[in-house]
N, C-alpha and C positions, 0 to 999 in steps of 0.2 A: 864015422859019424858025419864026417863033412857030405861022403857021399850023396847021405840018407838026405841031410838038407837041401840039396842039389836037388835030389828028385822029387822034394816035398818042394819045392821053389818051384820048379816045373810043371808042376800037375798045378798048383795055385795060381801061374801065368793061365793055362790052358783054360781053367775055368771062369777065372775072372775075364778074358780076353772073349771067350765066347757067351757072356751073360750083358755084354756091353755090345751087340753089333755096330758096325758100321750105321749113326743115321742116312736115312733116303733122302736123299735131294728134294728141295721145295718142287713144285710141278706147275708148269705154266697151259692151260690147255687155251685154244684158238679152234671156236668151232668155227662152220662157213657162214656164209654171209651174201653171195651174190659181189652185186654192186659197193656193199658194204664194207668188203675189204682195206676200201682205204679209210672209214672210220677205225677199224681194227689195226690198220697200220699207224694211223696216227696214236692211237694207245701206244703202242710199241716204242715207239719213237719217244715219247715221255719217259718209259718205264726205262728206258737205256739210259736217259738223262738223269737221272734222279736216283737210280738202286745198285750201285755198286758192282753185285754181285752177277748184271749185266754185262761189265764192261768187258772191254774183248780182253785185258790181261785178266782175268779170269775163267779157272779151267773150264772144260767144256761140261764137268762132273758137278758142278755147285750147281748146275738146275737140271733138270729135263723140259722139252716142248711135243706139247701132243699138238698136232691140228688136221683139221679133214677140211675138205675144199678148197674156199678162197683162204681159210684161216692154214692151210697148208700152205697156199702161199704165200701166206704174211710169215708164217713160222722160218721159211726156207729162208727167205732173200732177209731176213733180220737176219739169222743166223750167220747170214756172211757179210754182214755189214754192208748192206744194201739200203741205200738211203732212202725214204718214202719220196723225196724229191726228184732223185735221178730215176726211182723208179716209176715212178708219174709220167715223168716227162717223155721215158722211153716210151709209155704207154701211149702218150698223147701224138709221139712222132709215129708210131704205126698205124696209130688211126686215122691220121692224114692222108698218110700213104693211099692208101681205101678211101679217102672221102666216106668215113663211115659216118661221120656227123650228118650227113644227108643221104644216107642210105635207107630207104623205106623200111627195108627188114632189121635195120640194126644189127645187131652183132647176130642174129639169126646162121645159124653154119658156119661162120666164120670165126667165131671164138675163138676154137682150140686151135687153128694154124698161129691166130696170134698171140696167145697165151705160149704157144710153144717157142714161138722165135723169141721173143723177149724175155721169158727166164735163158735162153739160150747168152743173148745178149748180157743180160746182170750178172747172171751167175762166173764164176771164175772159169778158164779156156783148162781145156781137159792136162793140160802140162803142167798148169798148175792148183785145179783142181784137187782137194783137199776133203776124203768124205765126212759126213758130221757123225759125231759121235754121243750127240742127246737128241737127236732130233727122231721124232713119230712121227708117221702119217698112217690117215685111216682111207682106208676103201672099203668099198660092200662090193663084194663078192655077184656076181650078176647071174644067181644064182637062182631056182624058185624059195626055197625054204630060205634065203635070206632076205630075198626081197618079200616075204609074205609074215619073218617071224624076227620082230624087234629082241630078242632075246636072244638072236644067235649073236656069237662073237663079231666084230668086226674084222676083217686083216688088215693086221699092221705091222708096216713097214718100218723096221729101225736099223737094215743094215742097206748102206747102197754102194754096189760096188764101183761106179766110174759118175761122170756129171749126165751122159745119157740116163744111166738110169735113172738118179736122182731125177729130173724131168721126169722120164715116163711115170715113176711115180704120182707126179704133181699131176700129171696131164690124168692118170685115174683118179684120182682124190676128185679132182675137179668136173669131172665128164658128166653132165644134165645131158640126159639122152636125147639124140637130133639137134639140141640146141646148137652144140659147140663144132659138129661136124657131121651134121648129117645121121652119123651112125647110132645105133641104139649102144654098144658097147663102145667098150677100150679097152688095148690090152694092155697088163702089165705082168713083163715075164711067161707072155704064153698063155696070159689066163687074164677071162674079161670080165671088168669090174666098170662098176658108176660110181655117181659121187660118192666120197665118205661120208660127207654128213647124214644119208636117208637111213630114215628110223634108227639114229644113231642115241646113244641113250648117255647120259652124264659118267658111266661107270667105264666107257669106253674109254675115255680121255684118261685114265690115269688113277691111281690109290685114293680115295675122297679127301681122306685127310691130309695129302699132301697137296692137294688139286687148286690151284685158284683159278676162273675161269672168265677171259675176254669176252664181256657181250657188249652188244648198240640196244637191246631192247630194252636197256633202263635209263637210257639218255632222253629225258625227255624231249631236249631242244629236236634231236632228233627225229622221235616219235610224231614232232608238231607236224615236221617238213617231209613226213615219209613217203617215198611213192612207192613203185612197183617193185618188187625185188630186185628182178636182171635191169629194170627198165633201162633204156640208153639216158643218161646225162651229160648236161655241157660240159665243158673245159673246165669252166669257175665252180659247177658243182660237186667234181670231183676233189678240187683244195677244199670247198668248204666241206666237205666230208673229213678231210684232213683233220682240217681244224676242230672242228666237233670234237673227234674224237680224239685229239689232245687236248681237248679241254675237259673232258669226261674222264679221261683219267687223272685228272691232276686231284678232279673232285676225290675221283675212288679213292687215290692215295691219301687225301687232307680226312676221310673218313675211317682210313684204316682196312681197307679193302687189301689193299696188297702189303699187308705187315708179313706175311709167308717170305716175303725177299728184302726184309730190313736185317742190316747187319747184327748179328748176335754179339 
């Protein structure tokens, strides 16, 4: 008899065990932005202050991050605790470097060598390089039927095996053709891709129901003072882009916008 309840105990775990799944982690998506990155970074920077479930003692499994482009790089360098300040700064010291502040073409070709040295620079040195284990990034495929048809999938990228790849990654995500180096493609792993974000569609970032999504186009303040996407900006309007965008989320949060990452 004891047997029998033994195997009737066991088929009872089995079933209740598998009618309860595992819940899916809240999902944080970061589409691109251009220049706008560091409004999206400054979000970032709030949402770590404020939501627990950011902090770095907590596992890498309590959220997931989708992002494609610039918001691929807001994704990345939060991820490893990459401060929007140091990471500003680094940006502001290579741009010196270039006198790109009075360069006629502006970041024109010259992007992606800078974009590449500087996550090279923030990111952790390959010894102690560390891959991540929630992080997505999107790319399109540089493909015809991808660059003609919003409905194909995106490729995404969620395993990376050293700190280069991770980069080559970011450097696909982010590739606006000619812009950032001349070249119409990028490679990543052999195979060439452009930005993530073209005709990239909501369903790409992640499960809906889990998805909460970083934008600047509802920030009015923003909206007042917008200019060109890539356009070149000063020194002080890359903080106040900061700024903005910690202050736009603080609104989001006081509305209940990111309840998806309030502790249960």
């Amino acid at each position: 008899m004891s047997r029998q309840f033994g195997l009737l105990f066991c088929l009872l775990s089995i079933v209740f065990t598998s009618s309860y799944p595992s819940p899916v982690p809240p999902n944080l998506a970061i589409p691109g932005g251009g220049i706008y990155y560091y409004h999206l970074a400054g979000q970032l920077k709030h949402l770590r202050e404020v939501y627990p479930i950011f902090d770095l003692s907590s596992p890498p499994s309590s959220y997931t991050l989708h992002g494609a482009s610039a918001g691929a790089l807001a994704a990345t360098l939060w991820n490893y605790d990459v401060s929007i300040e140091d990471a500003t700064n680094e940006a502001i010291r290579l741009s010196d470097e270039i006198d790109l502040w009075n360069r006629k073409l502006g970041l024109y070709g010259i992007w992606g060598p800078i974009i590449r040295s500087w996550l090279d620079t923030l990111l952790p040195p390959p010894s102690t390089f560390i891959p991540p284990t929630n992080l997505n990034l999107l790319l399109t495929p540089a493909t015809f039927p991808h660059l003609t048809d919003s409905s194909l999938p995106r490729h995404k990228v969620s395993t990376f095996n050293s700190k280069e790849d991770l980069i080559d990654a970011n450097m696909a995500s982010v590739h606006l053709p000619l812009f950032l180096d001349n070249s119409l493609t990028t490679e990543f792993q052999s195979k060439p891709y452009i930005d993530g974000s073209f005709q990239s569609t909501p369903l790409d970032y992640g499960p809906p129901e889990t998805t909460t999504f970083l934008d600047y186009e509802g920030d009015e303040k923003l909206m007042q003072s917008r200019g060109g996407f890539v356009k070149l900006i000063s020194r002080d309007g890359v903080w106040d882009l900061i700024e903005l965008g910690y202050h736009y989320a603080r609104l989001k949060s006081s509305r209940g916008d990111f309840r998806a990452f309030e502790s249960k």
